[in-house]
N, C-alpha and C positions, 0 to 999 in steps of 0.2 A: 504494500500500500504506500502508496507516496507522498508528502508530505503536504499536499495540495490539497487530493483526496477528506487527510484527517482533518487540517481544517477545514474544508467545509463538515463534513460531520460532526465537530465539533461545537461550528457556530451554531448548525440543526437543532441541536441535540439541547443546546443551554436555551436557543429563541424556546422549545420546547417548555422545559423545564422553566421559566418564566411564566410563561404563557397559564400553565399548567396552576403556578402557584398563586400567579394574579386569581383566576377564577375561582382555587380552593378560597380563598380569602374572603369573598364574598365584593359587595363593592365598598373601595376603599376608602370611600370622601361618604361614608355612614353618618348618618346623621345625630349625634351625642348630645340627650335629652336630659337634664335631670332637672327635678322639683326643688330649691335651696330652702322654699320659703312659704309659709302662707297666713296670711293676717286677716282677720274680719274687723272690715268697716264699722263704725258705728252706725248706718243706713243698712248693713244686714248682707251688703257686697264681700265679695273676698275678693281679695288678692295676693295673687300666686309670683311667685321669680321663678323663672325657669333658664337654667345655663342652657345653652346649643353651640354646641361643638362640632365642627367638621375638620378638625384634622390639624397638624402641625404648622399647615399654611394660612390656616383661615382664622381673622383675631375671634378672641373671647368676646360673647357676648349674652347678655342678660334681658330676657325680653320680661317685661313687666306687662302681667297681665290680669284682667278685673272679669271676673266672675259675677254674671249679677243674680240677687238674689233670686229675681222672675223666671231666671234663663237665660242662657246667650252669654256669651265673652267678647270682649275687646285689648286689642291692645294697646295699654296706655302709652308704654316710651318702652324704649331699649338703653341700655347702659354697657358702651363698650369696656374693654378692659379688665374684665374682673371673668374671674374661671370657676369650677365650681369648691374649692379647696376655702372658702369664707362661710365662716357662719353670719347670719341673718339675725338682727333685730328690727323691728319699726317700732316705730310714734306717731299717732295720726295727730296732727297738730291744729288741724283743722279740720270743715268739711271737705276743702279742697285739697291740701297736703297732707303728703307723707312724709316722715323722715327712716331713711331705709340707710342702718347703721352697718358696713362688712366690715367685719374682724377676720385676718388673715390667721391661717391656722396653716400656711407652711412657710412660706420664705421670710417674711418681716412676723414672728409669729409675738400675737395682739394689737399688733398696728392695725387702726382704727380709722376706716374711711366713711365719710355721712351726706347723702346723696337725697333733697327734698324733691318730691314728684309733686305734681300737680295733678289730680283727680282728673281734672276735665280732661286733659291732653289727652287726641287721639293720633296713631298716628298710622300709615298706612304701611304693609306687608306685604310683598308678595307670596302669592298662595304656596310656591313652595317652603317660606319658611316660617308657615303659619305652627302653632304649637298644636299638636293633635291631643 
């Protein structure tokens, strides 16, 4: 066999073996859901934090979301930045605000960030990256 020959069998052989392990994996840009958080309104609403993660390339984000007591959900704001590795406090301060306290629980661990929502704010999603 000659040297030509192996590599191309070689190259076959790993495009294979990729190929092979891409598809075992499943799809790779999954979509990483998690619940941080959930507080009831004084009006009888919740509201939910939900981290969404896609992947090493894509930033952290925290979609802030209201549950209304009748039915139906909305999404108030998103807050980049933060990943799911913060524990969650609020303080409704108002009818209108929220104060939504993360405490870091890996890298700066107790460091304390305080982020006030506004109730009203709506703000628009596209459908793929709606919270299911």
């Amino acid at each position: 066999m000659s040297w030509k020959n192996l590599k191309k069998i070689s190259l076959k052989s790993l495009l294979f073996i990729s190929l092979a392990g891409l598809i075992s994996c499943g799809n790779i840009f999954e979509k990483n859901q998690r619940l941080m958080g959930d507080f009831k309104l004084q009006n009888g609403n919740l509201i939910e934090l939900y981290y969404i993660g896609y992947g090493a390339t894509t930033p952290n984000v925290i979609w802030i979301n209201e549950k209304k007591e009748a039915g139906g959900d909305t999404i108030i704001n998103k807050i980049d930045g933060f990943d799911y590795k913060y524990i969650i406090s609020f303080n409704q301060l108002n009818d209108s605000l929220l104060k939504i306290v993360f405490t870091d629980t890996a890298y700066f661990k107790g460091r304390q960030t305080e982020r006030v929502v506004n109730l009203n704010q709506r703000i628009k999603v596209p459908p793929a990256l709606k919270i299911k």
